[in-house]
C-alpha positions in Angstrom: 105.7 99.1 61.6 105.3 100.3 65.4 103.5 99.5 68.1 102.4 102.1 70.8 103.0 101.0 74.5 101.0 98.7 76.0 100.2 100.1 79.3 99.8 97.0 82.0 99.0 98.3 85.2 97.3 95.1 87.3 94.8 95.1 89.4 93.3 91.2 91.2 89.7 91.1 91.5 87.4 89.2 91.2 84.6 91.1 88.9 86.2 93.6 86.3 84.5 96.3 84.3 85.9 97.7 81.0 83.6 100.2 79.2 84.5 100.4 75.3 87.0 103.0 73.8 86.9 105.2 70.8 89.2 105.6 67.8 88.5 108.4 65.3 90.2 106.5 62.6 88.3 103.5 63.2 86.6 103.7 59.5 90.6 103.2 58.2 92.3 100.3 57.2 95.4 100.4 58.3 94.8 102.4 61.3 91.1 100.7 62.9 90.8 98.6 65.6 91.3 95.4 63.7 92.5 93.2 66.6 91.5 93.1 69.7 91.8 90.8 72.4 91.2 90.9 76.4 94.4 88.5 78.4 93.3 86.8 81.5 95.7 85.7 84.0 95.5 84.2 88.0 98.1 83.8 90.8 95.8 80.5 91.5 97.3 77.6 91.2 93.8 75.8 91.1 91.9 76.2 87.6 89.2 79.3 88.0 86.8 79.9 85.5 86.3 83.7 84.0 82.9 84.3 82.7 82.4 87.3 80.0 79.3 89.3 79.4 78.1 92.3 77.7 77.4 95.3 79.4 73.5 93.8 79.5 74.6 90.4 80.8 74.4 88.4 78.0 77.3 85.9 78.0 80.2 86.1 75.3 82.5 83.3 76.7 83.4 81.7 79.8 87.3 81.1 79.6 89.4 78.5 82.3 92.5 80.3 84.0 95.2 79.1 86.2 98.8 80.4 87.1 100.0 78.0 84.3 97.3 78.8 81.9 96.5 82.2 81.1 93.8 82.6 78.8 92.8 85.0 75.9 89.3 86.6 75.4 89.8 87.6 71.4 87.7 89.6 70.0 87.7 88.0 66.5 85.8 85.3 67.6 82.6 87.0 67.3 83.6 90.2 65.2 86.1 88.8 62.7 86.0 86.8 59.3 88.0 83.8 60.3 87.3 82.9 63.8 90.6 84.5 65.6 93.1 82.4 62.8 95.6 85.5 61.7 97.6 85.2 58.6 99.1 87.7 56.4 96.5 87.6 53.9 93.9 87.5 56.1 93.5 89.8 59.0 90.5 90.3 60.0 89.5 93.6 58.6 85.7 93.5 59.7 87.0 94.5 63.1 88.5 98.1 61.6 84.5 99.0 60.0 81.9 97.3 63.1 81.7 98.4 66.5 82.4 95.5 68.7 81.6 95.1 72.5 84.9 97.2 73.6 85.4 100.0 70.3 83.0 102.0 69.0 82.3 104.2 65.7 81.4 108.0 65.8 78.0 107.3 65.7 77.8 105.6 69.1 79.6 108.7 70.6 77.3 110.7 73.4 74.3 108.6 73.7 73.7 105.4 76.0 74.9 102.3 74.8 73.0 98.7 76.7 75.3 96.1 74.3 79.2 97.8 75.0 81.7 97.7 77.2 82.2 94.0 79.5 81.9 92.7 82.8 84.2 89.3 83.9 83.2 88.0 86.4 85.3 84.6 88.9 84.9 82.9 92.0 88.7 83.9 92.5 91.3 87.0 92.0 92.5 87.4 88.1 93.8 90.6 85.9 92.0 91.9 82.8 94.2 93.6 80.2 92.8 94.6 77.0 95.0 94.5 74.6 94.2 96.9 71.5 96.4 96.8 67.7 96.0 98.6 64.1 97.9 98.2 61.6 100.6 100.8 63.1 99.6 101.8 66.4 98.5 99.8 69.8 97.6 100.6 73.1 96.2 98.6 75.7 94.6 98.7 79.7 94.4 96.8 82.2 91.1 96.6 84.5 91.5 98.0 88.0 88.9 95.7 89.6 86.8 97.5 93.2 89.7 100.2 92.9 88.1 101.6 89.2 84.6 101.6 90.5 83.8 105.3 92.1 82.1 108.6 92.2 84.7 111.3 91.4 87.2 111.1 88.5 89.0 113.9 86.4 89.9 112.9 82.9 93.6 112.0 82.0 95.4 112.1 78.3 98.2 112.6 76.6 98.2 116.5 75.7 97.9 116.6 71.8 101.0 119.1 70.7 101.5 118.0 67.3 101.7 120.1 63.7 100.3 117.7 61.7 98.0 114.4 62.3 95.7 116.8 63.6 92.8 115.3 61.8 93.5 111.6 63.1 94.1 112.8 67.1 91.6 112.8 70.1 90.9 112.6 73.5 88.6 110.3 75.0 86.7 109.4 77.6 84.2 106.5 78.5 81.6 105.5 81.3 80.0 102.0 82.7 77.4 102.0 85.1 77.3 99.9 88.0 73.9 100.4 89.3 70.3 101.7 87.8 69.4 105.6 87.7 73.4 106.7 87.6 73.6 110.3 86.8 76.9 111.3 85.5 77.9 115.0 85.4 81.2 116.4 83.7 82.4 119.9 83.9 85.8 121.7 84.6 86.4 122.4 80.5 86.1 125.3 78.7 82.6 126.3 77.7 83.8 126.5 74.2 85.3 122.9 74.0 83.8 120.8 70.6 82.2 117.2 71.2 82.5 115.5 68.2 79.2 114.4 67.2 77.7 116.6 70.0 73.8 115.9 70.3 71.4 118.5 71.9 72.4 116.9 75.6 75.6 119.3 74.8 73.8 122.2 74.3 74.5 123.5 78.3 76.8 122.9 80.4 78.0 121.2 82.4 76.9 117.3 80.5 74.7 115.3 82.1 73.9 112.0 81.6 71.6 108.7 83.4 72.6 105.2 82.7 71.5 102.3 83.7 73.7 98.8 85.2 75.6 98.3 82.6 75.4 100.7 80.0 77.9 102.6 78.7 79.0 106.2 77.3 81.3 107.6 75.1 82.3 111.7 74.6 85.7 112.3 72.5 87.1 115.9 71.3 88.8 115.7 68.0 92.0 117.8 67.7 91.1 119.5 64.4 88.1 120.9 65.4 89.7 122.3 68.7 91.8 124.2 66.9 90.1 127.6 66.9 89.0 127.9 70.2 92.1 126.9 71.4 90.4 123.7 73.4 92.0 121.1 71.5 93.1 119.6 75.4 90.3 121.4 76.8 88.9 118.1 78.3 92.4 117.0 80.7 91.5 117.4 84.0 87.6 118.1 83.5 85.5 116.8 86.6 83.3 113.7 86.8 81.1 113.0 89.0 78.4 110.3 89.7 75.4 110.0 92.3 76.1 106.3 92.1 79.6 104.0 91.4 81.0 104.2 87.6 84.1 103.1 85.7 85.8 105.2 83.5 88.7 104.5 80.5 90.6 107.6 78.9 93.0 108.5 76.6 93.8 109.3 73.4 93.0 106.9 70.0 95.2 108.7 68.8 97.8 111.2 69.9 100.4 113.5 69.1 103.6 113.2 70.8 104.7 117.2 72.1 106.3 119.6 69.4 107.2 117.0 67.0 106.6 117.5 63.4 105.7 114.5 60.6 104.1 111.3 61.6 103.9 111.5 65.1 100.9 109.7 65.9 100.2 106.5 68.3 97.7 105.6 70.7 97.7 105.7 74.5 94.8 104.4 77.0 94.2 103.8 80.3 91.1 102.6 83.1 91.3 105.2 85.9 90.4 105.3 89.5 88.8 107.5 91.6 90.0 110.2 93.6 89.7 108.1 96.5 92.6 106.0 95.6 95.0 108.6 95.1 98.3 109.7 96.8 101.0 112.6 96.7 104.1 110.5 95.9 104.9 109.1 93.0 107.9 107.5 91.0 108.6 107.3 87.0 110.8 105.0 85.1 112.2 106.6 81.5 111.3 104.6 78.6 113.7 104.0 75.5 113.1 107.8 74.1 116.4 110.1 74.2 114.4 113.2 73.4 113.2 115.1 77.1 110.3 116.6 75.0 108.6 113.8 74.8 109.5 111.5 78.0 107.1 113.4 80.1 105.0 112.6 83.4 101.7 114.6 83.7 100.2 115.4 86.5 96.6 117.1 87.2 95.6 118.4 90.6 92.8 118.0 92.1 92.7 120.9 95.1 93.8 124.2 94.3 96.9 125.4 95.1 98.6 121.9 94.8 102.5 122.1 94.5 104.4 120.0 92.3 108.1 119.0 94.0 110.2 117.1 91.5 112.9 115.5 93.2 112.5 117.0 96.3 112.7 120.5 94.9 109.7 122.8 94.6 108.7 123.3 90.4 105.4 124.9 90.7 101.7 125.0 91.8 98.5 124.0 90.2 94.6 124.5 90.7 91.8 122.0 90.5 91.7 120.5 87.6 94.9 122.0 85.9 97.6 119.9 84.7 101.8 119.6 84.5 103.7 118.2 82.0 106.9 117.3 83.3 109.9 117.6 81.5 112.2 114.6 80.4 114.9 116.6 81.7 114.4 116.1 85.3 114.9 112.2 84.6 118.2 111.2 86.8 120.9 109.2 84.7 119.3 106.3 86.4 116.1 106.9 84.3 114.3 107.3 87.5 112.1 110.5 88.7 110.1 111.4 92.3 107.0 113.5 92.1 105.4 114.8 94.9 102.3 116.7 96.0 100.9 118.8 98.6 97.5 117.4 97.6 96.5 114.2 96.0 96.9 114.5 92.2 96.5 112.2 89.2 99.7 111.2 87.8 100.0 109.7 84.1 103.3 109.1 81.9 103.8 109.4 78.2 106.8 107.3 77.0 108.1 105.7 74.6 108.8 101.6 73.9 111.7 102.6 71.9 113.9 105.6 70.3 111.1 106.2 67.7 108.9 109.4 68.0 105.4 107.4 66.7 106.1 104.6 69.7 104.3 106.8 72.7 101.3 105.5 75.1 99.7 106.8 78.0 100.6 105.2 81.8 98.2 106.0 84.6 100.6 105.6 87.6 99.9 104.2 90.9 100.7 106.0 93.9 103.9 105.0 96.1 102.3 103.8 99.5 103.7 101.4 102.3 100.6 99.3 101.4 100.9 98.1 97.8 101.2 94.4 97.5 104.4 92.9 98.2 104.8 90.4 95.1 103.5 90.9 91.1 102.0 87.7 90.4 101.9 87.6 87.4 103.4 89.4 83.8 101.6 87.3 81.3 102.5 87.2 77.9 104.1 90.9 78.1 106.2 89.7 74.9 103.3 90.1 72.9 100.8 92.8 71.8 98.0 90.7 70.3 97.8 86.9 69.3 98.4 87.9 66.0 102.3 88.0 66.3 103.5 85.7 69.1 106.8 86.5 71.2 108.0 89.4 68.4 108.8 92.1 71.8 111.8 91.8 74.0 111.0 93.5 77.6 112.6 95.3 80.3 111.2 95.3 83.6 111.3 97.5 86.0 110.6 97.5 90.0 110.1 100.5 92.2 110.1 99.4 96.2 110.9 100.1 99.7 115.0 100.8 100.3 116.7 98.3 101.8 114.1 95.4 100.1 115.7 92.3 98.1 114.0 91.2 95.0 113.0 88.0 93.5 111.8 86.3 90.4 109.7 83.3 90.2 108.4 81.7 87.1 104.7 80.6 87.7 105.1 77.1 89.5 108.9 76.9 91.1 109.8 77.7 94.5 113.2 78.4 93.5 114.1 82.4 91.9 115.8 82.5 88.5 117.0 85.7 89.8 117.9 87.7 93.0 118.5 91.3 92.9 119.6 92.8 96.4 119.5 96.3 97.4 123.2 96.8 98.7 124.2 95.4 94.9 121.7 96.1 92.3 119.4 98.8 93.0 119.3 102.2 91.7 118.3 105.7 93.5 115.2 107.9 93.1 116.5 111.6 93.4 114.6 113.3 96.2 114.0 110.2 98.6 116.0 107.7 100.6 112.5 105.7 101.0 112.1 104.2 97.9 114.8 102.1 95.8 114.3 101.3 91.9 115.5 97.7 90.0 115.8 97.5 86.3 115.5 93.4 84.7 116.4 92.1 81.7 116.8 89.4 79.4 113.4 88.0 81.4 110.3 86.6 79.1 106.8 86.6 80.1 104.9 84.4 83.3 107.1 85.7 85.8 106.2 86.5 89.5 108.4 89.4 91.0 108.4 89.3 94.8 110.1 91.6 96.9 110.3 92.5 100.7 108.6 95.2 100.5 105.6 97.0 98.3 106.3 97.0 94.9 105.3 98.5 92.1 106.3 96.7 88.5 106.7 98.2 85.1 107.6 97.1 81.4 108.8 98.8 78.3 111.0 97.2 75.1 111.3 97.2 71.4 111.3 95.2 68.9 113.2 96.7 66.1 110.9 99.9 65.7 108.2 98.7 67.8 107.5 99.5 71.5 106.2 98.3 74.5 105.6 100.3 77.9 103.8 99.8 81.0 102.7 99.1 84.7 101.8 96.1 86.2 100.9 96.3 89.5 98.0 96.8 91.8 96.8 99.5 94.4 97.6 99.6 98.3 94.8 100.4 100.3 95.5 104.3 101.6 93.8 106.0 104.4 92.5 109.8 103.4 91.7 112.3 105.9 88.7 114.4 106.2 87.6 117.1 108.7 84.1 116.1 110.8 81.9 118.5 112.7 81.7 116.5 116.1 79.4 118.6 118.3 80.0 118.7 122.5 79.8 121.6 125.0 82.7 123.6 123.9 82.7 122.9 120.2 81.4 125.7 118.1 81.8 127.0 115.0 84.9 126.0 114.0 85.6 122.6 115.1 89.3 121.0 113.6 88.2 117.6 114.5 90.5 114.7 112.3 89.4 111.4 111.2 91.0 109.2 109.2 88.8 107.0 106.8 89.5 103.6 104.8 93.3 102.6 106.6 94.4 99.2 105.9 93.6 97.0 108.0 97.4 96.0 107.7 98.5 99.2 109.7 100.2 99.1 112.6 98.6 101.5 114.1 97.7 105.6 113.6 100.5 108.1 114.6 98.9 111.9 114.7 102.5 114.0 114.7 102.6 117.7 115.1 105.1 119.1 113.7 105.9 121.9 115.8 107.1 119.8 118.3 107.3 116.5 116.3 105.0 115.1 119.0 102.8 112.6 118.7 99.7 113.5 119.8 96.6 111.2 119.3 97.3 107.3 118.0 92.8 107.0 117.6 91.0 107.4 114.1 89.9 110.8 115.2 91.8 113.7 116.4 90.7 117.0 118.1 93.5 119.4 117.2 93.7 122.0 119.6 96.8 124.2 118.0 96.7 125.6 114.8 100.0 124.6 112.8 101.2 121.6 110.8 100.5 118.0 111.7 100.9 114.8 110.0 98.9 111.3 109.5 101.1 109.0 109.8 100.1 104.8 109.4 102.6 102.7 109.2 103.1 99.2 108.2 106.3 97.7 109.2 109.6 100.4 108.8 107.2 101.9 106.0 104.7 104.8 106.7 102.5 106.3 104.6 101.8 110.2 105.7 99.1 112.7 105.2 100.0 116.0 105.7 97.6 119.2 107.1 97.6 122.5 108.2 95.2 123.9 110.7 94.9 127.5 111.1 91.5 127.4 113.2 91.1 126.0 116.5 88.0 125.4 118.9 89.6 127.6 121.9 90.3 130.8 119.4 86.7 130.2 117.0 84.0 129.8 120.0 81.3 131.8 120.5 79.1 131.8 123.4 76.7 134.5 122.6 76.7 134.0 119.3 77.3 138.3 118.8 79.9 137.5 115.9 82.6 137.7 118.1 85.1 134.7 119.2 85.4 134.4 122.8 89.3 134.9 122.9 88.5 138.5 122.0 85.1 138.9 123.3 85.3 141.7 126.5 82.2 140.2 127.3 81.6 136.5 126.2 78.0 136.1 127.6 76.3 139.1 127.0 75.3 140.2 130.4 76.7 143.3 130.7 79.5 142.5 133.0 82.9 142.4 131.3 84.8 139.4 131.7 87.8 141.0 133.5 85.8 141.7 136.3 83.5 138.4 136.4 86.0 135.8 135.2 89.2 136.9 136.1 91.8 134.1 134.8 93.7 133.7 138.1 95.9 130.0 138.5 93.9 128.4 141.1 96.8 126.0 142.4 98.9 127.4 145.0 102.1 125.8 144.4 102.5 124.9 140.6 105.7 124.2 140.2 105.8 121.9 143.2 108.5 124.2 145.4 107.1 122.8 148.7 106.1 119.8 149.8 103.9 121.7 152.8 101.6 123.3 150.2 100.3 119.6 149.0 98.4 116.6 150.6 100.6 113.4 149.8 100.1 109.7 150.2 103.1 108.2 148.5 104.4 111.1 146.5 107.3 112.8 147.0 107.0 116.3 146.4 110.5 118.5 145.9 113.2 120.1 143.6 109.9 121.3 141.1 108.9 117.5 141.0 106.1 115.0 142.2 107.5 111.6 142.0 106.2 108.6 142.8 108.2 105.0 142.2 105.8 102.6 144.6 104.5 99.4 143.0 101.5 97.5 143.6 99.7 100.4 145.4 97.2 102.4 144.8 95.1 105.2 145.9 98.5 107.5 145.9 97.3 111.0 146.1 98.3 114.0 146.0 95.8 117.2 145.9 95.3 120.6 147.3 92.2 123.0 148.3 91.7 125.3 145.7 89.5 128.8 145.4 88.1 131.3 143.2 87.1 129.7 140.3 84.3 131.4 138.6 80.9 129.6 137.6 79.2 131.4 135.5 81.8 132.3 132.7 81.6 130.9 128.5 85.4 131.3 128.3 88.4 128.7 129.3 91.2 128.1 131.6 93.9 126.4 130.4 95.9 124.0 132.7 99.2 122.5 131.3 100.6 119.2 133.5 103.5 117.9 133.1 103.8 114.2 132.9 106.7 111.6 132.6 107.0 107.9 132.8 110.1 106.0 132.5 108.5 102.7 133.0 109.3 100.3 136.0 113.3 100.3 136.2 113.3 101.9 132.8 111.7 99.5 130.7 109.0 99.8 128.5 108.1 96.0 128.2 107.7 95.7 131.6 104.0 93.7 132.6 103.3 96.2 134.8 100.9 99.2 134.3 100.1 101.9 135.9 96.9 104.5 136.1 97.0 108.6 137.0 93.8 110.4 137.5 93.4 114.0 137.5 90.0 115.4 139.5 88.8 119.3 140.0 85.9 119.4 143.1 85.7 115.7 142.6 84.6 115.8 139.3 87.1 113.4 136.8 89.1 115.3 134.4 90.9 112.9 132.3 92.9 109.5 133.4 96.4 108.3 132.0 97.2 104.6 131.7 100.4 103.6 130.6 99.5 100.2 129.3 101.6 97.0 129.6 104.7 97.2 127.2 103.8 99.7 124.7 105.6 102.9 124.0 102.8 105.4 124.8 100.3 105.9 128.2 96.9 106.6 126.8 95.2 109.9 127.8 91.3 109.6 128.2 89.4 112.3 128.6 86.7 111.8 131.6 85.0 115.2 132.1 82.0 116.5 130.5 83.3 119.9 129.9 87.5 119.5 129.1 89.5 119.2 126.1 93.4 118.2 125.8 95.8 119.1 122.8 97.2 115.2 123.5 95.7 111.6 123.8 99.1 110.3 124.2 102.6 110.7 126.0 105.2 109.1 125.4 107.4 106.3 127.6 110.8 106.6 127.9 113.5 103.8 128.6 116.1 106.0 129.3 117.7 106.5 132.3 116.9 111.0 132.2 113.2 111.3 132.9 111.7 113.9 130.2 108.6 115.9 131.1 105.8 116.5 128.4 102.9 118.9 128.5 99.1 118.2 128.2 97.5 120.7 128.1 94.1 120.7 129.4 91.2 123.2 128.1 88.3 123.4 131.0 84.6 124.9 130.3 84.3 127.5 133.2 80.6 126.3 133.2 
């Protein structure tokens, strides 16, 4: 007998929604759904009670949890013959012929369904992990909590490769509604892809479907009738999208493991999230298979023209909805693999729980991030698939986290670990980064905490003679995603590379905009006006960790204006206004400041600046109104197009020191009018650059302070409206 993995990847919440799944077998004996159970576990130490409901609230159970009690919804209890009592001789086989509130028959395929799927609901944080076994196969997910609940998805699976079990394999995908009037639209798969039990909804493309709180939906794509048109994995990577917040499981019940002939069949499934909650860096543990065809991460984009680096190195790029499956052969002999892309991606894992071919299940990975939680609290009862055979699975655990962090394990209650595991001894490299650090355990049971000093992500996979067990177990660090926003002002126009950064942790530090070019930090607010085209990064970081958004702008505001609105940008417009005078003649760009690079003292009005050798210093303390100025002519006033001015500005603190109490204030003025002012606030590394003028722009909000002894000068750049 074997088991398929049982996928554990942890999410706390408080309210949990699991829609119902579909096997294609579920009519036969040995391979229907005939036990199913839902596990229930809490870090709290103080007893919480977990109410159950159908998807149209009527109450199935209310079950008590604590960190020394788990608990275990089982689906027997209302489906089976014998009130969740397993024997040999009788095993509840009323569960492999019914649909129940979490599996459903063919006939409940592509319609609404008010009774499946189940909501738990607590006054206090606890994991959901549903917990599916045949006679021969099992699978299992765990709920995701807020994180699962969204409004753009693409569909994950196991690709279906196999010669033969073609007429027992699918893919599947199912939907819960959160809220009344939910439209649901899926497209991205080939026009010619076969719904099993397809009603006329199916007759167009793309499907579209409404639901209601609740209720539920269920499409699946059998292999065998896929065959012809070449679509049996047509529906990996197809788009989902929802005017209102859904959850969505997928998978396969079953699969075929890749290019292996015979009995290679087994189940994998898995809750998702939506794109919102996805990263570009991920890490993968081997499980127990030897054979590189079948140890394989997948990865689906979700932007076009995403590359896939594997290790650090450069494999290949995908479009929208496209998907890599990795092979086994990039595993280091650590069992350990980085995947990284330019664009956030979906990242799954088939593996295996032991050297067996028919032992394979589906992973949905968390994204690495520098906020994931920093303990796992807790693995309950991961030496069992179902309550039907009690502590038959022995486990490995494994641990990806920050380098340089110590791990511990806890059972539920001591203070005391029953292990320590420290980076300089135990831990094991991820080829391709120096950030992250892996930790394999063993000879552990279930009820364990894992702490760590960093984020961690955990993970499980074991045998038991033939059978397996794989999985995650951990939850999801908040992670801040970028978007572009149309911010309009006097000198914005039509292309306008303004930043922001949406949904950061409110554990960050702080926001760090870093160009590249000069590896410069630029802007430290939520919102950045990029004035250079080239590469920048987003960088929020929690501690020594930093989680980083990379982007490329190729458009900026100074080089994409356009006054008279004749098609042509101002940079190249002879005459930017229109009036028949060309701008050579009536804005001619000429430097209005006499003495720029601060040559002679004579050419500037001082009060306590010291003006010589190219420099303006001043080094007085507990003054103010030090100025230093000049008369300036022939600046034009009735121009569309720019002049540039570039200061630069260096603080080395008072005697040198950045933590000094002390602060000071610079203020830049044209005809009176404010420009911008610089503060260089009271022991922080960078002096803050606001922008006081109606009609200027500047490529920095920040400069840093130096506690050096060598002052180092660094350009703002300062964009002014000739209007």
């Amino acid at each position: 007998m074997s088991y398929a993995p049982s996928i554990l990847i942890g999410q706390l919440d408080s309210v949990h929604y699991i829609p119902p799944v579909h096997n294609r077998n579920f009519n036969h004996n040995s391979n229907g759904d005939r036990y199913q159970a839902v596990y229930l576990s809490t870090p709290s130490s103080t007893p919480i009670t977990v109410s159950i409901s159908d998807g149209q609230g009527s109450l199935l159970k209310s079950l008590i949890v604590s960190n020394t009690n788990d608990a275990v919804f089982d689906l027997n209890d209302f489906y089976g013959d014998n009130n969740g009592v397993y024997s040999a001789s009788l095993d509840d086989n009323n569960l492999s012929n019914n649909n129940t509130v979490l599996s459903v028959t063919q006939d409940s395929l592509n319609i609404p369904l008010s009774r499946s799927g189940i909501i738990l609901r607590s006054a206090d944080l606890f994991y959901a992990n549903f917990r599916l076994k045949t006679g021969s196969q099992a699978a299992s997910l765990t709920a995701k909590g807020q994180p699962a609940q969204g409004r753009d998805f693409y569909i994950g699976a196991n690709p279906n490769n196999s010669q033969t079990s073609r007429d027992k394999t699918n893919i599947f995908a199912s939907f819960m509604a959160t809220e009344d009037n939910t439209t649901v639209t899926i497209d991205g798969f080939p026009d010619t892809t076969v719904f099993h039990d397809a009603t006329a909804n199916f007759s167009s493309l793309p499907i579209t479907f409404t639901l209601n709180a609740g209720q539920a939906y269920v499409i699946s794509t059998y292999t065998d009738e896929n065959i012809a048109s070449n679509t049996v994995n047509g529906l990996i990577g197809s788009h989902v999208v929802s005017d209102k917040p859904i959850v969505m499981n997928t998978g396969n019940l079953l699969h075929g493991a890749l290019n292996v002939n015979g009995q290679a069949r087994d189940m994998g499934m898995d809750q998702s999230v939506p794109t919102d909650w996805l990263g570009n860096q991920y890490a993968f543990f081997r499980g127990n298979q030897n054979d590189d065809n079948l140890e394989t991460p997948i990865i689906i984009a979700i932007d076009n023209n995403t590359d896939i680096i594997i290790n650090g190195v450069l494999d290949t790029t995908i479009n929208s909805g496209e998907y890599l499956q990795i092979h086994g052969s990039n595993y280091s002999a650590d069992g350990t693999m980085l995947v990284e892309t330019s664009s956030r991606a979906y990242a799954y894992q088939q593996l295996f729980g032991s050297t067996t071919r028919y032992s394979s299940g589906l992973n949905f990975i968390p994204p690495l991030g520098c906020f994931l939680p920093t303990s796992t609290d807790f693995l309950p009862q991961i030496d069992q698939l179902h309550p039907v055979v009690d502590h038959d699975l022995t486990t490995t655990i494994t641990v990806i986290t920050y380098e340089g962090s110590d791990i511990r394990v806890y059972d539920p209650v001591s203070p005391t670990p029953i292990l320590t595991l420290t980076a300089a001894a135990d831990a094991l490299a991820i080829p391709g980064t120096t950030e992250w650090i892996a930790y394999e355990i063993t000879g552990q049971q279930d009820n364990i905490r894992i702490e760590s000093d960093g984020p961690v992500a955990t993970g499980i996979f074991g045998f038991s003679g033939a059978n397996g067990i794989a999985g995650y177990y951990t939850g999801f660090g908040g992670k801040a995603s970028l978007r572009q926003v149309n911010l309009q002002s006097e000198i914005s126009g039509t292309c306008t590379p303004i930043y922001q950064l949406e949904n950061v942790p409110f554990e960050a530090d702080e926001i760090n905009w870093v160009r590249l070019s000069d590896n410069r930090v630029i802007s430290r607010d939520s919102l950045v006006d990029v004035m250079f085209s080239g590469d920048y990064l987003a960088v929020v970081p929690n501690g020594t960790c930093a989680d980083s958004i990379p982007f490329t702008v190729s458009c900026v505001q100074v080089s994409c204006d356009d006054y008279d609105l004749d098609g042509i940008n101002d940079i190249s417009d002879l005459d930017a206004d229109d009036d028949g005078i060309l701008d050579s003649i009536e804005c001619p760009l000429i430097y209005p400041i006499e003495d720029q690079s601060f040559d002679s003292a004579s050419d500037w009005n001082t009060t306590g600046w010291s003006v010589s050798g190219g420099q303006a210093i001043t080094t007085q303390t507990n003054t103010s109104n030090q100025e230093l100025s000049q008369s300036i002519t022939g600046l034009a006033d009735a121009c569309s197009d720019f002049i540039t001015m570039t200061i630069y500005v260096a603080s080395s603190g008072y005697l040198n020191q950045i933590n000094s109490a002390d602060t000071a204030q610079l203020e830049v003025s044209l005809f009176g009018e404010p420009l911008i002012s610089i503060t260089n606030p009271s022991g922080d590394s960078h002096a803050i650059i606001k922008l006081t003028g109606d009609s200027v722009k500047s490529d920095v909000t920040v400069f840093p302070i130096s506690d050096a002894g060598a002052i180092e000068f660094f350009p703002i750049v300062l964009y002014l409206n000739w209007n």
